[in-house]
MDAnalysis code that builds the backbone (N, CA, C; Angstrom):
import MDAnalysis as mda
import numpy as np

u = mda.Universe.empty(489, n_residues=163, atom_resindex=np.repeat(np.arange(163), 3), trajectory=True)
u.add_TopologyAttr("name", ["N", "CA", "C"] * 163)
u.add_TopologyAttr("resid", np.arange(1, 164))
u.add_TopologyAttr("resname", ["UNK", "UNK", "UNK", "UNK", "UNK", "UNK", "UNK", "UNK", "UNK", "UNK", "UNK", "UNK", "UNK", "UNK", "UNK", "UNK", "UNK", "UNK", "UNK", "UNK", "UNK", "UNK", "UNK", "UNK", "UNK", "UNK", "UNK", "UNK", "UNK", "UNK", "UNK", "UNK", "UNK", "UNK", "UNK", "UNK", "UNK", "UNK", "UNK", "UNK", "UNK", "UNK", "UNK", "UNK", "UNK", "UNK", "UNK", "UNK", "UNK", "UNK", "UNK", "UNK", "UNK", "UNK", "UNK", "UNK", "UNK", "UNK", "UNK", "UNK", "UNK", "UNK", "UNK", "UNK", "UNK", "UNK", "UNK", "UNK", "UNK", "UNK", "UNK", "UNK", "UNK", "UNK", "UNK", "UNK", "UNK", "UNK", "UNK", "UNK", "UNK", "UNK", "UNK", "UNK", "UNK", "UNK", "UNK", "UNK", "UNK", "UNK", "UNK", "UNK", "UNK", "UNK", "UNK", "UNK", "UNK", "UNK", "UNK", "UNK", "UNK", "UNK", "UNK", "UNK", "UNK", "UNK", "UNK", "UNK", "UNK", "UNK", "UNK", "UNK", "UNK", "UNK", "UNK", "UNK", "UNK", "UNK", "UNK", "UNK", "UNK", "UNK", "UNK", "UNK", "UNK", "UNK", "UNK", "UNK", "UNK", "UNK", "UNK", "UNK", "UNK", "UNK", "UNK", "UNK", "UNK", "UNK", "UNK", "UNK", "UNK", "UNK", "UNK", "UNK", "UNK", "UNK", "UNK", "UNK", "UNK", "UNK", "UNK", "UNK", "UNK", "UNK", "UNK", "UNK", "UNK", "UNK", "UNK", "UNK", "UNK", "UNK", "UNK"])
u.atoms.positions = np.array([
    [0.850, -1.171, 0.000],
    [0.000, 0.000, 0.000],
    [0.898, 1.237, 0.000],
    [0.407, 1.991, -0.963],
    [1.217, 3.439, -1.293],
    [1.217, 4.391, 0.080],
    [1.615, 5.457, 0.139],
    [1.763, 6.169, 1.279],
    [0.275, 7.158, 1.105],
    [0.220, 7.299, 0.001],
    [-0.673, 8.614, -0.840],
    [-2.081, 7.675, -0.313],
    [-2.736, 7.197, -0.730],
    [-4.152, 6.461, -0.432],
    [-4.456, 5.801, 1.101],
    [-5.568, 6.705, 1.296],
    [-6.142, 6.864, 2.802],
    [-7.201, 5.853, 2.934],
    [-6.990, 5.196, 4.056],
    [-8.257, 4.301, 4.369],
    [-9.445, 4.971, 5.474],
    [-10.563, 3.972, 5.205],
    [-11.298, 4.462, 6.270],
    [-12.372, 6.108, 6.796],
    [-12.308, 6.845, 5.122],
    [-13.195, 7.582, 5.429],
    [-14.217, 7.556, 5.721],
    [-14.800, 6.793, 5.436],
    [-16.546, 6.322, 5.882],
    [-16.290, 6.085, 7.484],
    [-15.127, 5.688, 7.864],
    [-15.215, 5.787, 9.449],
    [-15.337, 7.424, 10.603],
    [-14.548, 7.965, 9.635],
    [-14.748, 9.706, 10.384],
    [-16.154, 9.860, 10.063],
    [-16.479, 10.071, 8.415],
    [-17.934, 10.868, 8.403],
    [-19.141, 10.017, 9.306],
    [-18.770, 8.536, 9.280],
    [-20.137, 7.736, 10.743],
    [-19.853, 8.776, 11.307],
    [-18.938, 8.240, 12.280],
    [-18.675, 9.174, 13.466],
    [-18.871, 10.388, 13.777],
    [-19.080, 11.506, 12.678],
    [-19.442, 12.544, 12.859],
    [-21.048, 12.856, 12.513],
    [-21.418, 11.817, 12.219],
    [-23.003, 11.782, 11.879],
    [-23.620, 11.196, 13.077],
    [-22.794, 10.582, 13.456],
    [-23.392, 9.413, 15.087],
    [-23.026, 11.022, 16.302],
    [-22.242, 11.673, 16.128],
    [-21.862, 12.899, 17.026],
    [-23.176, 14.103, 16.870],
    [-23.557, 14.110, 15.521],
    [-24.705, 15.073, 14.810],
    [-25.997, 14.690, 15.837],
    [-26.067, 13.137, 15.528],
    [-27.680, 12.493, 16.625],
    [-27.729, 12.712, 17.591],
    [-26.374, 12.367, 18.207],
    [-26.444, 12.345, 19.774],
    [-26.527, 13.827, 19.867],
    [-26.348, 14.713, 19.187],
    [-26.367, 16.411, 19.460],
    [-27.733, 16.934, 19.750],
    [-28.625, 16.355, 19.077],
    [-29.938, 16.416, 18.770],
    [-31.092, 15.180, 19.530],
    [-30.679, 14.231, 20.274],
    [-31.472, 13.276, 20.224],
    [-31.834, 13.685, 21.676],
    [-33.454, 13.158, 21.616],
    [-34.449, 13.646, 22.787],
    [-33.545, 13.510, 24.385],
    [-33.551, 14.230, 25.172],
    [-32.872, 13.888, 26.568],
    [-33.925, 14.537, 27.651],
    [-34.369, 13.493, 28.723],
    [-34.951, 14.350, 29.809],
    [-34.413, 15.915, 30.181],
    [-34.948, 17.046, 30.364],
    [-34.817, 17.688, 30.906],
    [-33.595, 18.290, 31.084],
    [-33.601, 17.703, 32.418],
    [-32.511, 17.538, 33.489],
    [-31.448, 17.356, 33.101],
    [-31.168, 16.545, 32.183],
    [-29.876, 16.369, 31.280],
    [-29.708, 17.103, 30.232],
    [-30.377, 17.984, 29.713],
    [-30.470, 18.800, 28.594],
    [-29.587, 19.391, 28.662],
    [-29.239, 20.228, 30.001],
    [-28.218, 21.466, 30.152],
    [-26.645, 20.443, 30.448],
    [-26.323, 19.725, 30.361],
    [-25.018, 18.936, 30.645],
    [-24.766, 17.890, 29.071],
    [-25.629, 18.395, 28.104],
    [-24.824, 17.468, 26.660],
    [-23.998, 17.746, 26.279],
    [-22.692, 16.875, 26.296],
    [-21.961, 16.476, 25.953],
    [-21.627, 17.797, 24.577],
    [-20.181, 18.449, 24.050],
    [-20.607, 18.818, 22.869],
    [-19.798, 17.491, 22.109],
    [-20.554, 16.420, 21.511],
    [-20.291, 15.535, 21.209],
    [-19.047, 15.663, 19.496],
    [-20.034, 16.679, 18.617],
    [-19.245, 17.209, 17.869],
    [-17.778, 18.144, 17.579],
    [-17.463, 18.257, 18.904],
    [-16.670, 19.164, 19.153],
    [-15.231, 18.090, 19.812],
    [-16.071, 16.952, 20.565],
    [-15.138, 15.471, 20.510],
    [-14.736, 15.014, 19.885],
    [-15.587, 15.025, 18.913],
    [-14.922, 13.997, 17.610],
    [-14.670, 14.765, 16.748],
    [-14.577, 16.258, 15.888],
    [-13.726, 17.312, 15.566],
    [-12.152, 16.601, 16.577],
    [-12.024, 16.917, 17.873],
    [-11.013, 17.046, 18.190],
    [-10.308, 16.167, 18.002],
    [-11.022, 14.372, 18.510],
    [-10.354, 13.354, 18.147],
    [-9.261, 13.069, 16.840],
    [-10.528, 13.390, 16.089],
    [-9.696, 13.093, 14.366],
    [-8.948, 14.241, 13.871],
    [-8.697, 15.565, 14.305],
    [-8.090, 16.522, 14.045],
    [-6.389, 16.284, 15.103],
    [-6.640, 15.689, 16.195],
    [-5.328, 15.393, 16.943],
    [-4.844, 14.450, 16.677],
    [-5.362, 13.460, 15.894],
    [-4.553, 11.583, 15.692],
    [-4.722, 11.815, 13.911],
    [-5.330, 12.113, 13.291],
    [-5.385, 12.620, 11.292],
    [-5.477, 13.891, 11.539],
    [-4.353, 14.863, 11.747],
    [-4.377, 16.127, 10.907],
    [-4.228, 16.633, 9.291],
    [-3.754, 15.329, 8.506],
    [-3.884, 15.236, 7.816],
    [-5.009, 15.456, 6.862],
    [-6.431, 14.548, 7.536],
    [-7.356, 13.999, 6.931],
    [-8.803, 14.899, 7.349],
    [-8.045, 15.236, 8.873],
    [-9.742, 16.130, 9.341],
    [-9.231, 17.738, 9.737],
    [-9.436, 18.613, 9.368],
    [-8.547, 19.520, 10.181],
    [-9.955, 21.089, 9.970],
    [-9.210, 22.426, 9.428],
    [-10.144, 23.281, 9.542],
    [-11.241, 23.366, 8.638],
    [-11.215, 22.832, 7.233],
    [-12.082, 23.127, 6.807],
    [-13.119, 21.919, 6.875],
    [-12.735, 20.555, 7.172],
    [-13.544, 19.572, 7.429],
    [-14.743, 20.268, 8.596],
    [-14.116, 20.938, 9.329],
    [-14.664, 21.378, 10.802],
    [-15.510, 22.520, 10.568],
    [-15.382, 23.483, 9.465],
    [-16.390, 24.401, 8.453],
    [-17.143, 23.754, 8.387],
    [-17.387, 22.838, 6.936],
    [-18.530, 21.979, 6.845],
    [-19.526, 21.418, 7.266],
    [-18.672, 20.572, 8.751],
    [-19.558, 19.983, 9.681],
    [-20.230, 21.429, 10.677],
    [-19.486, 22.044, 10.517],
    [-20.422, 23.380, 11.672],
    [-21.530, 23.874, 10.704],
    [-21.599, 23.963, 9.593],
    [-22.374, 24.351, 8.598],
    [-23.503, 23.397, 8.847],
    [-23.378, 22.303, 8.566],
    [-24.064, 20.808, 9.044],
    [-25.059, 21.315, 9.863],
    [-24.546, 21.747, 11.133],
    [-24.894, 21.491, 12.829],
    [-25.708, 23.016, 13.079],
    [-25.496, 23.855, 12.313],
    [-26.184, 25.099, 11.906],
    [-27.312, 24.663, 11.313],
    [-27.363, 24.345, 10.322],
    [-28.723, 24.055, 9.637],
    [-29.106, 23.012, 10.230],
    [-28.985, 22.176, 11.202],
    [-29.674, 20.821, 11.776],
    [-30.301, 21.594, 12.910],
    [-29.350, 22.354, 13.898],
    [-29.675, 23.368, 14.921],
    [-31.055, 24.424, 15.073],
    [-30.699, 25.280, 13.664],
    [-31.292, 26.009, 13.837],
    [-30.916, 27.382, 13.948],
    [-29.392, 27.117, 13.820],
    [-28.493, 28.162, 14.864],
    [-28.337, 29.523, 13.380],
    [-28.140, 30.622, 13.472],
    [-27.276, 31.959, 12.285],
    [-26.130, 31.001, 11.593],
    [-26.796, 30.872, 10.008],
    [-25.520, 30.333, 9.432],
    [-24.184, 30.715, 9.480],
    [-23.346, 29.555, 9.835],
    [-22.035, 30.251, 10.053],
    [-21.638, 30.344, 11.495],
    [-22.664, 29.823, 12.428],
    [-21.884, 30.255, 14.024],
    [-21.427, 28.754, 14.410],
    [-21.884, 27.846, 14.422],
    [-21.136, 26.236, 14.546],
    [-20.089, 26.140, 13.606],
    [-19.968, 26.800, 12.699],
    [-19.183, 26.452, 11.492],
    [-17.292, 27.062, 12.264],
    [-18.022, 28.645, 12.821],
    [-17.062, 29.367, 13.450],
    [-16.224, 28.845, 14.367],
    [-17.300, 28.272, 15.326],
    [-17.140, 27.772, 16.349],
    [-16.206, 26.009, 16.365],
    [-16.840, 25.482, 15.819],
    [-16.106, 23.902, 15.179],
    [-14.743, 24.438, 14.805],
    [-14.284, 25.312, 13.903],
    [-13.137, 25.890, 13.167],
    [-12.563, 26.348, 13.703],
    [-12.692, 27.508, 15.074],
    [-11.971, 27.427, 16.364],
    [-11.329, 25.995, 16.762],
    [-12.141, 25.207, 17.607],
    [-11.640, 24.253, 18.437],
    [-10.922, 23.401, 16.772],
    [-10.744, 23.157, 15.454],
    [-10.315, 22.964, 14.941],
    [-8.356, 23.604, 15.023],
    [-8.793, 24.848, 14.894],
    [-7.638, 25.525, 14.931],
    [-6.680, 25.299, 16.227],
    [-7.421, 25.513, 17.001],
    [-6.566, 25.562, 18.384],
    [-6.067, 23.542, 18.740],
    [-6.549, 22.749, 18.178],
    [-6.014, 21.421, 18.147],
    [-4.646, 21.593, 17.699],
    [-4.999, 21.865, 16.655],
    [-4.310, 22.010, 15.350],
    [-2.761, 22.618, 16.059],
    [-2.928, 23.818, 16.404],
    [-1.933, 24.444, 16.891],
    [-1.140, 23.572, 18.019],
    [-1.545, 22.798, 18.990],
    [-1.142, 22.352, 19.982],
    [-1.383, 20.688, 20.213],
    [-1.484, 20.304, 18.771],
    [-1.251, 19.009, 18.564],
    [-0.121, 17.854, 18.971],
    [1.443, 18.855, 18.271],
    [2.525, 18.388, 18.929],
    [2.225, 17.721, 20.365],
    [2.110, 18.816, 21.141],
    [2.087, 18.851, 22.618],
    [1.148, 17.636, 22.992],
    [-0.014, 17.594, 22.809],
    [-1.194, 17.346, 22.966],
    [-1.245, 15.504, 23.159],
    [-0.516, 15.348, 21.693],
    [-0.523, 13.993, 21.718],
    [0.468, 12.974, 22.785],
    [1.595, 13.916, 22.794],
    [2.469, 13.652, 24.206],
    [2.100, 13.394, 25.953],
    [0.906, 14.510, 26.120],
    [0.161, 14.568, 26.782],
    [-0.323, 12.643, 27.498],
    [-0.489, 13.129, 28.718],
    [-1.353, 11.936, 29.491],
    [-2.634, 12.264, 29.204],
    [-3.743, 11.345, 29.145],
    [-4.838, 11.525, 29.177],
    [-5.178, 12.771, 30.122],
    [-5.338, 12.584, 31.218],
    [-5.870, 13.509, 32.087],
    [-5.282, 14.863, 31.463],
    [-3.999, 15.045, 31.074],
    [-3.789, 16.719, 30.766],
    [-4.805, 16.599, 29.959],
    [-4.699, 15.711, 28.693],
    [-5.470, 16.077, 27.778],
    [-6.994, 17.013, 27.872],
    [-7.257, 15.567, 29.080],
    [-8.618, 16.245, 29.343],
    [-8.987, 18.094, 29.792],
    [-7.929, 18.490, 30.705],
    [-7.761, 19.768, 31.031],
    [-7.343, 20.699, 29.817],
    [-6.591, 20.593, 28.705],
    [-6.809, 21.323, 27.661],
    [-7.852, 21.058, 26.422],
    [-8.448, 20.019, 26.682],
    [-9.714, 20.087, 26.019],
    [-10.888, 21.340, 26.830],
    [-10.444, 20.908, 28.341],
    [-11.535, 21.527, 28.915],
    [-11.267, 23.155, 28.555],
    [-10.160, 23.419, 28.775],
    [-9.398, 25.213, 28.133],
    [-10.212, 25.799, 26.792],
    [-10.190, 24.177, 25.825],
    [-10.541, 24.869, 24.670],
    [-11.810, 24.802, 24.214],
    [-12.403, 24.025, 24.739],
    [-13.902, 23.968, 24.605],
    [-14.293, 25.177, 25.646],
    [-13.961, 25.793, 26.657],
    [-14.436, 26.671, 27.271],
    [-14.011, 27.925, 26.568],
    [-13.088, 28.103, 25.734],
    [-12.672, 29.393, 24.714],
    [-14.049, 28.908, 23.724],
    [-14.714, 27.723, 23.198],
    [-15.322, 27.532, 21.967],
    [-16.605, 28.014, 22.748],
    [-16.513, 27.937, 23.758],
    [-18.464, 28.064, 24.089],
    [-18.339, 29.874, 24.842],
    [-17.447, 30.040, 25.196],
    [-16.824, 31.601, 25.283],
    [-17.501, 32.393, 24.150],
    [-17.324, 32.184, 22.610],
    [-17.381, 32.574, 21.450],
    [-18.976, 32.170, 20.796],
    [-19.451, 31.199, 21.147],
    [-20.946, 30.579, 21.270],
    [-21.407, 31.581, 21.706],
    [-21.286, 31.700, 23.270],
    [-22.044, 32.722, 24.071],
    [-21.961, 34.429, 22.991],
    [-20.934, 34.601, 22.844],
    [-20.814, 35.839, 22.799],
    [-21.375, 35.783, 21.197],
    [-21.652, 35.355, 20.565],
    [-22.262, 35.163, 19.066],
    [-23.610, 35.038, 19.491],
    [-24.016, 34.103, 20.095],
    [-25.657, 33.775, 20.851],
    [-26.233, 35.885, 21.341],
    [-25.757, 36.458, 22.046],
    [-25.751, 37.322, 22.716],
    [-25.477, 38.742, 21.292],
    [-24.331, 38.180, 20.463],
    [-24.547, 39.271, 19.339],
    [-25.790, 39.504, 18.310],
    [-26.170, 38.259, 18.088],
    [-27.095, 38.243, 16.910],
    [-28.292, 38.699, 17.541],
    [-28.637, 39.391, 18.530],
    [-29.658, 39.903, 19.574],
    [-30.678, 38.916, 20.616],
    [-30.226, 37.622, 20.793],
    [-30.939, 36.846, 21.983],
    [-30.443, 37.482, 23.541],
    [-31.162, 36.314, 24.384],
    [-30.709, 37.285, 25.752],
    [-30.127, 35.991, 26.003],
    [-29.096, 36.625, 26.828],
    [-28.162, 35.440, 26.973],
    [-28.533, 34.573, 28.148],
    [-28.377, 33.017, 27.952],
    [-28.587, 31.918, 28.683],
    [-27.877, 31.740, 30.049],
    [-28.463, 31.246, 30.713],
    [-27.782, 31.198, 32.157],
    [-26.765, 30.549, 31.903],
    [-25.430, 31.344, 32.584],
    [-24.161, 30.529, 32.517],
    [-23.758, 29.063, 32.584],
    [-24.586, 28.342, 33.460],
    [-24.321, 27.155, 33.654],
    [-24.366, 26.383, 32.275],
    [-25.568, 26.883, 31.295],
    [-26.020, 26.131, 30.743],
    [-24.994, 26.378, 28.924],
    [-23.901, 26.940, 29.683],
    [-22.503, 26.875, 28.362],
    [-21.628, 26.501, 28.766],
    [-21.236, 26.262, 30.431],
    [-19.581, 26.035, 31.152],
    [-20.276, 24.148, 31.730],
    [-21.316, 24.439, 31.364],
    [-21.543, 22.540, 32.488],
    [-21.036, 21.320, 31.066],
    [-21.696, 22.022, 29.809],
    [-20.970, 21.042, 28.749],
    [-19.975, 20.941, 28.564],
    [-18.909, 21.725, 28.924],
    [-17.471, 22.307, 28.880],
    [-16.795, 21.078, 30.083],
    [-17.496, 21.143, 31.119],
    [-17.109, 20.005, 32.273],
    [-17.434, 18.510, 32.116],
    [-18.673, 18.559, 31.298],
    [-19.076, 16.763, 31.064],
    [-18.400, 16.927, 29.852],
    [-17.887, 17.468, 28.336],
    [-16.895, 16.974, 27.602],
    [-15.789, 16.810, 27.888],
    [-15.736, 17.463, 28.881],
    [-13.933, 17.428, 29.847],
    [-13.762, 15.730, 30.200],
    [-14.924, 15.733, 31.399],
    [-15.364, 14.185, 31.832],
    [-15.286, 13.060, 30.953],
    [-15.405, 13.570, 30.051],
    [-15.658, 12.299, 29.274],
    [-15.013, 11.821, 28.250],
    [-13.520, 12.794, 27.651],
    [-12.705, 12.605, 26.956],
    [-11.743, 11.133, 26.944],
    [-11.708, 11.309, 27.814],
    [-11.124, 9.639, 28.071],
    [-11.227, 8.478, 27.378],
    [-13.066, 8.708, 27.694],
    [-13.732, 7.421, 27.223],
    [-14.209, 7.422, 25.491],
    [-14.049, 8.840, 25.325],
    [-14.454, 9.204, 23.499],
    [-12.747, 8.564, 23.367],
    [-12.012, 9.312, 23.774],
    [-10.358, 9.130, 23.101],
    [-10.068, 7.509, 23.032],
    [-10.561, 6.824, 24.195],
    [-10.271, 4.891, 24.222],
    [-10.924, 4.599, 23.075],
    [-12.249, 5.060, 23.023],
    [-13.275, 4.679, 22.093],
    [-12.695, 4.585, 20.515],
    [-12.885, 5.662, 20.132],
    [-12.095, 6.027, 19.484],
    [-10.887, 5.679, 18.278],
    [-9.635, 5.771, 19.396],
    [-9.044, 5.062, 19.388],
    [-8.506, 3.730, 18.693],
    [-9.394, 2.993, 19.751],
    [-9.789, 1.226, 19.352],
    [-10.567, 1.214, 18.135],
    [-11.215, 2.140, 17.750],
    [-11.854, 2.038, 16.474],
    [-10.729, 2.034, 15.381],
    [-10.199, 2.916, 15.432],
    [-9.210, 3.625, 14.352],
    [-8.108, 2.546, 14.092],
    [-7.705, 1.801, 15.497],
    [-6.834, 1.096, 15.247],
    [-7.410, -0.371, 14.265],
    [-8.390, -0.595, 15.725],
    [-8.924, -1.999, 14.383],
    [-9.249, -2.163, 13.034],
    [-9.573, -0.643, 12.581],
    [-10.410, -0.646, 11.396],
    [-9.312, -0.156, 10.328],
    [-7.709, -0.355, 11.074],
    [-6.780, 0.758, 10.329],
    [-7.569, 2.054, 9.189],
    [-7.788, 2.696, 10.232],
    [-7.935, 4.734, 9.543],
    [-6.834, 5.092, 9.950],
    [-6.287, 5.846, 8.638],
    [-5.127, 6.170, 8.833],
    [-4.937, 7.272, 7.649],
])
């Protein structure tokens, strides 16, 4: 196998379509304000292990996606995805060196800069802005839960060689 020919795209775009549902799919209440930004996981995943293959403008697209699925001013997921795109991107080196747990703490940095920029876009386009909790608590359960997306993951990528 040549160096040039990539396997396994149909494995990112699932994955980012299985990230799209879970973004959207019915949740009591109570759990509403703590979802996961699931898309913003798996942006990061495949942008820190294939920079190659997923990087800023993949992360356009899919925010474009998540805009029109949302509901949201075309162009603010798109912004927003392309941030936490960028800032991977930048600190990838590092990143992958990283123990899990840092990891988790500069995910948590940069998803709290991505929902920083949410808020303040939510708040420009003239809404009234949402109670704080309900932009810094997803910021803490994607923090939480990086681990188990990154194993996940992971084990996918390896078994299924994406590469």
């Amino acid at each position: 196998m040549d160096g040039t020919r990539y396997g396994g795209s149909w494995v990112i775009w699932l994955s980012f379509i299985a990230g799209l549902i879970l973004s959207v799919i019915p949740m009591p209440e109570f759990l509403v304000t703590g979802r996961p930004l699931w898309l913003a996981m798996l942006l990061c995943y495949w942008t820190l292990y294939l920079p190659h293959r997923v990087g800023m403008t993949t992360a356009f697209m899919l925010g474009l996606v998540a805009d029109v699925l949302y509901g949201t001013p075309l162009g603010q997921n798109a912004l927003v995805l392309t941030l936490v795109s960028f800032l991977v991107q930048v600190l990838q080196q590092r990143l992958r060196m990283f123990p899990t747990w840092q990891q988790s703490l500069v995910v948590l940095i940069v998803f709290g800069l991505a929902q920083l920029v949410q808020l303040w876009l939510h708040v420009l386009v003239g809404n009234r802005p949402p109670p704080i909790v309900s932009f810094l608590l997803p910021v803490l359960v994607s923090a939480l839960l990086w681990p188990w997306v990154l194993g996940a993951l992971r084990g996918i990528r390896l078994r299924l060689r994406v590469h």
